[in-house]
N, C-alpha and C positions, 0 to 999 in steps of 0.2 A: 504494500500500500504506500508507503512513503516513495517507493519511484516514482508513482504515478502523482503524488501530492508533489515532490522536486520538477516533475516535466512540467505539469501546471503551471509552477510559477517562473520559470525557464520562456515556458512559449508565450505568458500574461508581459514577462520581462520584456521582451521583445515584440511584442505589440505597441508595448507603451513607448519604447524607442521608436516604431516608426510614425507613432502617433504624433510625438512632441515635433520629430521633426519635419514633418509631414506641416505644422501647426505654423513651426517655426519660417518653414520656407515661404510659407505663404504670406505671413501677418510681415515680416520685414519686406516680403512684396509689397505691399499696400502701404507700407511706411515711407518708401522709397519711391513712389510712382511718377515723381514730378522727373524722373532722370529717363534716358530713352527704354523702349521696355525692353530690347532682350537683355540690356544691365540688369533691369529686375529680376528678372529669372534668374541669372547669376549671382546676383548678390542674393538672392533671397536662398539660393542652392547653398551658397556659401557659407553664407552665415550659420544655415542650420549643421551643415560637415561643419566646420568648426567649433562650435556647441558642442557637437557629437564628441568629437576626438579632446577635446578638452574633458566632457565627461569621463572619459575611458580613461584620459592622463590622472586624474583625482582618483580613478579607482585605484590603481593599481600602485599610486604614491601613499594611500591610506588604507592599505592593508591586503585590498581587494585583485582580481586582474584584469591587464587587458581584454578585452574579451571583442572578438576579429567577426564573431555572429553581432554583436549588439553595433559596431560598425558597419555592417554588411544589414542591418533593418534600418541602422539612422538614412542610408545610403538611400536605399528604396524609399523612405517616407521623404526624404530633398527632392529624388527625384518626379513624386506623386506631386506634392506640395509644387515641385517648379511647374509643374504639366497644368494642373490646374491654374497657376498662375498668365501661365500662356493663352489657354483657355480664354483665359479671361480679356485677358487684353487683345489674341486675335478674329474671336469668334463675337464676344457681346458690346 
């Protein structure tokens, strides 16, 4: 029973990574919009992998580790986060 309670919160762990950054790419989109848009997308991509990789640096300096899966969900939710942001500015 406890594997199955550890995989839970392994795969929630990782949800939540791609959620924040998913959150993150978009919201410094919207913050940024006065600059031309594909900077948006980039900077908004950016910001959130950096957040990311700053998270991972704090884990692994306080106790915890790197962890190359929870960089590989921040990765996917930038790049959701940027898509949508695109979305936005070349379709509505």
């Amino acid at each position: 029973m406890t594997g199955t309670n550890s995989t839970k919160k392994i795969a929630i762990d990782k949800i939540l990574h791609f959620c924040v950054c998913m959150l993150l790419a978009m919201s410094w989109g919207c913050m940024v919009i006065h600059i031309q848009r594909y900077k948006v997308i980039a900077c908004g991509f950016l910001f959130a992998m950096i957040i990311g990789l700053l998270k991972e640096l704090y884990d692994s300096m306080t106790g915890g580790k790197f962890d190359w899966e929870d960089i590989i969900a921040d990765f996917v939710g930038a790049i959701m986060g940027s898509a949508f942001m695109f979305c936005v500015f070349y379709f509505v």
